[in-house]
C-alpha positions as CSV (number, residue, x, y, z in Angstrom):
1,X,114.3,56.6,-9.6
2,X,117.7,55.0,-8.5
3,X,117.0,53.0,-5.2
4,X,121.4,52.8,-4.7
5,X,122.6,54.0,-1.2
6,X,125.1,56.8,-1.7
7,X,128.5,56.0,-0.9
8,X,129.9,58.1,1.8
9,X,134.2,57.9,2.2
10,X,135.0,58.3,5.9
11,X,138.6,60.0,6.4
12,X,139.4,58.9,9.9
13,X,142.5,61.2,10.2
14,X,142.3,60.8,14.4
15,X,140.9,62.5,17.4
16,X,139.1,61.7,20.4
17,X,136.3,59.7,18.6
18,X,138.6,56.7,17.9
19,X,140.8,56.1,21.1
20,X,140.9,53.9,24.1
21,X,141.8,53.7,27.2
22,X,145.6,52.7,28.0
23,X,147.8,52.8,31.3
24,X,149.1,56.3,29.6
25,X,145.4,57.6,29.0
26,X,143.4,58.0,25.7
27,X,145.2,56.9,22.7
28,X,144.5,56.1,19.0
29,X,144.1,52.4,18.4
30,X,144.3,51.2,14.9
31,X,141.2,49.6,13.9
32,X,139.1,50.2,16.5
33,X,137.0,52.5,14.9
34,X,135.9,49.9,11.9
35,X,135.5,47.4,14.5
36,X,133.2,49.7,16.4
37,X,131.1,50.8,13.4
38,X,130.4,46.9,12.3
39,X,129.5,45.8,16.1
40,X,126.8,48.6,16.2
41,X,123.8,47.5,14.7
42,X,122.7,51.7,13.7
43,X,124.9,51.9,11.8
44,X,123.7,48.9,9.0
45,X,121.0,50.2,9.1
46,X,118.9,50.7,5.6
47,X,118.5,54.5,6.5
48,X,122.2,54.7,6.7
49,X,124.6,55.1,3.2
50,X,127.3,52.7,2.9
51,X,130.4,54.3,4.1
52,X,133.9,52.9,4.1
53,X,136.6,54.4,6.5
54,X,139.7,55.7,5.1
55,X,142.1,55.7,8.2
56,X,145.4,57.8,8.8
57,X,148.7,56.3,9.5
58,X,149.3,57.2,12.1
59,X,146.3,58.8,13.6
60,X,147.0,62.5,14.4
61,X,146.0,64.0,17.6
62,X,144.3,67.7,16.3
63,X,146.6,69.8,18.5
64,X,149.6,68.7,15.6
65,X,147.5,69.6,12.9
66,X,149.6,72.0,9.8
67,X,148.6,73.7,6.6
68,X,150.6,70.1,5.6
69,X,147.7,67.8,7.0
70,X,145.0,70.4,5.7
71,X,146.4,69.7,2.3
72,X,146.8,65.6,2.7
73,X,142.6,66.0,3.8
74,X,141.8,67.9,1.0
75,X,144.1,65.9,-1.7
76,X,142.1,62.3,-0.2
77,X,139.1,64.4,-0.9
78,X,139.8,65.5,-4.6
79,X,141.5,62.1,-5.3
80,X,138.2,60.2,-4.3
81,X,136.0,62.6,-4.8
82,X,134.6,60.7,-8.3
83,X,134.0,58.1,-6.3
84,X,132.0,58.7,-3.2
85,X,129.0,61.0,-3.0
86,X,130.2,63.0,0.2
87,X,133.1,62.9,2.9
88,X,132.8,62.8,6.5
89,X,136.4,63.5,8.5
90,X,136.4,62.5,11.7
91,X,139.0,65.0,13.4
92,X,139.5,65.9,16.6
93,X,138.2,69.1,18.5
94,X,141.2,70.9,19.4
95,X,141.6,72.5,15.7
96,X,138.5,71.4,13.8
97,X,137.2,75.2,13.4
98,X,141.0,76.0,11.5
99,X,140.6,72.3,9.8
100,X,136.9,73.4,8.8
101,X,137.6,76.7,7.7
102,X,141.2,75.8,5.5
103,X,139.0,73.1,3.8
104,X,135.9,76.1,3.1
105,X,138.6,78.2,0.6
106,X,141.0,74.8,0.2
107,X,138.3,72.9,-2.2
108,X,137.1,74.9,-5.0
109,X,134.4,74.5,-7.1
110,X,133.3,72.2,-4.5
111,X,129.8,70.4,-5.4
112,X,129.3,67.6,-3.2
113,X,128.9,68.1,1.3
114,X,132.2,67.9,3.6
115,X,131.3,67.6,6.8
116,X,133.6,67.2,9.9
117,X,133.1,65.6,13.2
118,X,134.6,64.1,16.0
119,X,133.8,63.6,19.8
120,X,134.2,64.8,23.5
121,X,134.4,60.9,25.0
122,X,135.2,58.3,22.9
123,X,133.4,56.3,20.7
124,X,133.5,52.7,22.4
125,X,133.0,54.4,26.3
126,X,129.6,55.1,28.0
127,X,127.7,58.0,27.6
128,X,129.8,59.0,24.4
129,X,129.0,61.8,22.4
130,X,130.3,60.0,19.4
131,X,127.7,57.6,18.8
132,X,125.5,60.4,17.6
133,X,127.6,62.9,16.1
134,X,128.6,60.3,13.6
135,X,125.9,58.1,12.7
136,X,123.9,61.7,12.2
137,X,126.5,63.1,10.3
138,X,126.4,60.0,7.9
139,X,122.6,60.4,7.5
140,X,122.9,64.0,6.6
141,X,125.7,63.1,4.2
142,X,123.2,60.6,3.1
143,X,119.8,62.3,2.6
144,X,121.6,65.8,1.3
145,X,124.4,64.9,-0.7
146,X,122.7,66.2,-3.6
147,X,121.5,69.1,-2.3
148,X,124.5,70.2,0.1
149,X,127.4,71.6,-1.6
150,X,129.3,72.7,1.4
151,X,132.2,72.2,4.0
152,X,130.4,71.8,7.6
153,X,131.0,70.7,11.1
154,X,128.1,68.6,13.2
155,X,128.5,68.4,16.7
156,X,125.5,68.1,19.3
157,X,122.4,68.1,16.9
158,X,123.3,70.9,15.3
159,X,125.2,71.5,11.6
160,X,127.6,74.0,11.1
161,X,129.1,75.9,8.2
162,X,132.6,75.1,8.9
163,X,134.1,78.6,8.5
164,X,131.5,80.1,10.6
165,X,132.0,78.2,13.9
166,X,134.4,77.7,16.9
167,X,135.1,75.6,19.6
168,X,133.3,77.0,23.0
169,X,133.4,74.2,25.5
170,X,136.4,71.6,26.0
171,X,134.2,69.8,28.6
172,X,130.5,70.1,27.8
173,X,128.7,68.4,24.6
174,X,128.0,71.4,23.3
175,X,131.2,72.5,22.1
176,X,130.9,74.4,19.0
177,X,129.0,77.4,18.0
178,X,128.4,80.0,15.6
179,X,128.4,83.0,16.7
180,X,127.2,85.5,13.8
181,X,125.7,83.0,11.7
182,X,122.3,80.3,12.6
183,X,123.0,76.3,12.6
184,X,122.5,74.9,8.9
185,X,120.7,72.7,10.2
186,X,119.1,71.6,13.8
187,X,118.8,67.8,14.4
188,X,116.1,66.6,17.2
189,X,113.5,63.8,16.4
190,X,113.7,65.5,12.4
191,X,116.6,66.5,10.6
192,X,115.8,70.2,9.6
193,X,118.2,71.8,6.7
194,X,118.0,75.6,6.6
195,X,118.5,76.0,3.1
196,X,117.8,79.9,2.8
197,X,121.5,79.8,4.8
198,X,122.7,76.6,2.4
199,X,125.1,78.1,-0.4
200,X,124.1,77.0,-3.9
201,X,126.2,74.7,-6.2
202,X,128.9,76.1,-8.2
203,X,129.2,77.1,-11.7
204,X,131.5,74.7,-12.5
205,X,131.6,71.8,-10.0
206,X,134.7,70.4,-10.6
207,X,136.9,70.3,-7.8
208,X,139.8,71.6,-7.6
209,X,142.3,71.4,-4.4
210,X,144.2,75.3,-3.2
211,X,147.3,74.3,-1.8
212,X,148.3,75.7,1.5
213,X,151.4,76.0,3.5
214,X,154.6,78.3,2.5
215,X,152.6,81.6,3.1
216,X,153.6,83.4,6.2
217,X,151.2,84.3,8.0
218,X,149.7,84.5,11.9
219,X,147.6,86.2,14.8
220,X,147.9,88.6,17.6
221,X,145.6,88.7,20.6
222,X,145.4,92.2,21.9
223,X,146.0,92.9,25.9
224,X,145.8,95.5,28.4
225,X,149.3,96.7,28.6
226,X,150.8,95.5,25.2
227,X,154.3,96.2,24.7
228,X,154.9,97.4,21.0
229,X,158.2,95.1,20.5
230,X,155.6,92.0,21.0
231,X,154.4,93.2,18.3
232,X,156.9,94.3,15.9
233,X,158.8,91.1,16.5
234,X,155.7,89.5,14.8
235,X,155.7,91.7,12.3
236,X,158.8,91.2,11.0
237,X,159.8,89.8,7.9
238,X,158.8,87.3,5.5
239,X,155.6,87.8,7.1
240,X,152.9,88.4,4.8
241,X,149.6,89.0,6.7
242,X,148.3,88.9,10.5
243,X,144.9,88.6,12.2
244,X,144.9,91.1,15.1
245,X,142.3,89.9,17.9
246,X,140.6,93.2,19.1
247,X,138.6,94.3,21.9
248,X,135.5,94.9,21.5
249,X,134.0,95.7,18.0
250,X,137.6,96.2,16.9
251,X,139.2,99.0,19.2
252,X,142.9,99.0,19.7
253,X,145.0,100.9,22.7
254,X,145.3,104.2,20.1
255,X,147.5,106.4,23.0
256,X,150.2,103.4,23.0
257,X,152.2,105.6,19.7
258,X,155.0,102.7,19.0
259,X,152.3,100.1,19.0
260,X,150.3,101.8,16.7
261,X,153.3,102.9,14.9
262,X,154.3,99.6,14.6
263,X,151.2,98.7,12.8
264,X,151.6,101.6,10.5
265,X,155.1,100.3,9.4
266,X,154.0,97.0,8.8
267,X,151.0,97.9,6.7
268,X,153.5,100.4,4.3
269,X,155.4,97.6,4.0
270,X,152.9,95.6,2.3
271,X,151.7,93.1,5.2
272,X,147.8,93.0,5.3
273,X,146.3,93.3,8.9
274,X,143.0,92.2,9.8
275,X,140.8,93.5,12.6
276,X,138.4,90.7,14.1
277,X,136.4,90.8,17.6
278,X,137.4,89.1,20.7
279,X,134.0,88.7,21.8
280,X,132.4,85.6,20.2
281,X,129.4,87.8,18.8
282,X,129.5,90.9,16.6
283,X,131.7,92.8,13.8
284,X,134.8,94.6,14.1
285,X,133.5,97.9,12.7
286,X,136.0,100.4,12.7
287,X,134.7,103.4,12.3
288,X,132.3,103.2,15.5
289,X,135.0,104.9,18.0
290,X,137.7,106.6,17.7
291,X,139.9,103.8,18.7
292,X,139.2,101.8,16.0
293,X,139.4,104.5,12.8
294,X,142.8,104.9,14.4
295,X,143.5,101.2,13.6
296,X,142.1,102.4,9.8
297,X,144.9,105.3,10.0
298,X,147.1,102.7,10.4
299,X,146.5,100.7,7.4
300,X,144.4,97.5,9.1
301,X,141.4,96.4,7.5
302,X,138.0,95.2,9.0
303,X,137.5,91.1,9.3
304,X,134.5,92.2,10.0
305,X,131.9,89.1,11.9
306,X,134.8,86.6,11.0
307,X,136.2,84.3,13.2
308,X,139.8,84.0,14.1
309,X,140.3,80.8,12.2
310,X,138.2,81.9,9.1
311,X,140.3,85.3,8.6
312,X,143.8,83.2,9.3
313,X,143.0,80.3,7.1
314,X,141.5,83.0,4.3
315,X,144.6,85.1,4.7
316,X,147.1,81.9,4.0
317,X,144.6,80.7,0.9
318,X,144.9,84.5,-1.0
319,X,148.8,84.4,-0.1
320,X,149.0,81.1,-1.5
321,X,148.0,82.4,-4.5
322,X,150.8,85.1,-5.3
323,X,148.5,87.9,-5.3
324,X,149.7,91.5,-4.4
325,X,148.9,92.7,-0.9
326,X,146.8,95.4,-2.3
327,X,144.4,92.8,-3.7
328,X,144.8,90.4,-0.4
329,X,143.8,93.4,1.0
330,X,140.6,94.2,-0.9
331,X,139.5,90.2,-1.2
332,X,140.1,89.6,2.6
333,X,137.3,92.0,3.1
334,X,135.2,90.2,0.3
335,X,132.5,87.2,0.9
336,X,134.2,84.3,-0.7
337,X,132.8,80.9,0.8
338,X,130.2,82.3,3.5
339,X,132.6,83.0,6.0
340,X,131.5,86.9,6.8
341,X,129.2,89.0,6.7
342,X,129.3,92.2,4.8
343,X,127.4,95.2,6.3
């Protein structure tokens, strides 16, 4: 049996994690990652793979993330990915639940763990958050990369599937969580790996990258008092598919006749509508009241359990494809990386 550490390639594309303090606040500092991870003894340690960092120029700050920097990630994936035995990004929080979730339907065929991190406090300053969400992350990388064939997030002792989670807290620790799906994995004194939740490997494991970026799509958060020309302004053309926010399990202000006439139009024009929940937990089903089945009459489709970023990111990956709206329609409402569940 091979003794070799595996190799794990660190894409340091920016975030919280790396910075340092300046007269102008937190800011990226070239370098000071590396510098940090061969100061800490930890991380040389024979329980940690060898890892080399990969870092971004210039360091992006999440909040200016686009379907562009979703593809540069995945193309430093696929371009190394004969090379290392898993990836680690370190990203910041802002948009790691879109980053996670574009890279789920993004990478196909993918065989070997992603996982993303980042930090609430930076890695060099007291009581950071950092320390462990990285050096863990690199030992699950390590121990699992055999046996992990997925994209996750790790944040706070607990492992993600990356199209299943959301960012809950902009202060706390604790800032993801996934609401209709268990952890992967729970980390306390033991590293436990739920692998009845763990997808298997595919088929065919050769990777292969799903651009992203010239579909046009976007989301709608639902409010008392809604005016329909809100709506119908996003609705417009080119776009090609929208993820309506809902209240509860996907009920829509029915007795509001241009807003739900607006949806109608879209719908017979061939843009695909998805229903997801506003509240963190539970499935847009509807068919439970009568506000939602007229959402149905109106063309939409349940998202069912997805999250907002899941069903928007899924929505751009089938339009990148050139497939007719009928069959974005029908696959949007389909399992196709773990991201939903299907009653």
């Amino acid at each position: 049996m091979s003794t070799k550490k595996p190799r794990i390639c660190i894409v340091y594309t920016g975030g919280t994690i790396g910075m340092c303090w300046t007269s102008e606040g937190y800011r990226p500092r070239p370098g000071s990652l590396e510098r940090l991870l061969t100061e800490l003894p930890p991380f040389r340690s024979e329980d940690v793979p060898g890892f080399e960092v990969m870092q971004y120029d210039p360091l992006l700050d999440s909040s200016n993330m686009t379907p562009g920097e979703w593809l540069r990630i995945a193309e430093d994936i696929r371009s190394r990915y004969d090379d290392y035995d898993g990836f680690l990004v370190l990203h910041g929080t802002d948009t790691m639940a879109y980053t996670s979730s574009a890279l789920s339907f993004m990478l196909e065929g993918l065989g070997k763990p992603v996982i993303l991190t980042g930090s609430q406090i930076p890695l060099g300053q007291p009581r950071s958050d950092g320390f462990d969400n990285l050096l863990t992350s690199l030992m699950i990388l390590g121990r699992h990369h055999e046996t992990l064939p997925e994209v996750c997030v790790y944040f706070h002792n607990r492992l993600f599937r990356g199209n299943r989670c959301t960012k809950v807290d902009a202060e706390g620790f604790d800032a993801f969580a996934s609401p209709n799906l268990p952890p992967l994995g729970e980390c306390g004194i033991d590293i436990e790996i739920n692998w009845e939740l763990v997808r298997g490997r595919p088929p065919e494991s050769r990777l292969f990258v799903r651009e992203m970026g010239s579909a046009n799509v976007g989301a709608f958060r639902i409010f008392p008092g809604i005016k329909a020309e809100y709506l119908s302004a996003l609705l417009s053309p080119p776009v090609q598919g929208l993820v309506l926010e809902c209240f509860g399990s996907g009920n829509a202000p029915a007795d509001n006749q241009e807003f739900m006439l607006a949806l109608r139009r879209a719908s017979e024009q061939g843009v695909v509508i998805v229903a997801v929940p506003q509240p963190l937990r539970g499935s847009a089903d509807l068919t439970l009241y009568a506000t939602g089945n007229a959402l149905l009459d109106a063309g939409v489709v349940s998202g069912y359990d997805m999250t907002p970023e899941a069903a928007l990111t899924k929505l751009y990956y089938l339009f990148e494809q050139g497939l007719p709206s009928d069959l974005v329609r029908d696959l949007v409402q389909k399992n196709l990386r773990g991201e939903v569940t299907i009653p």
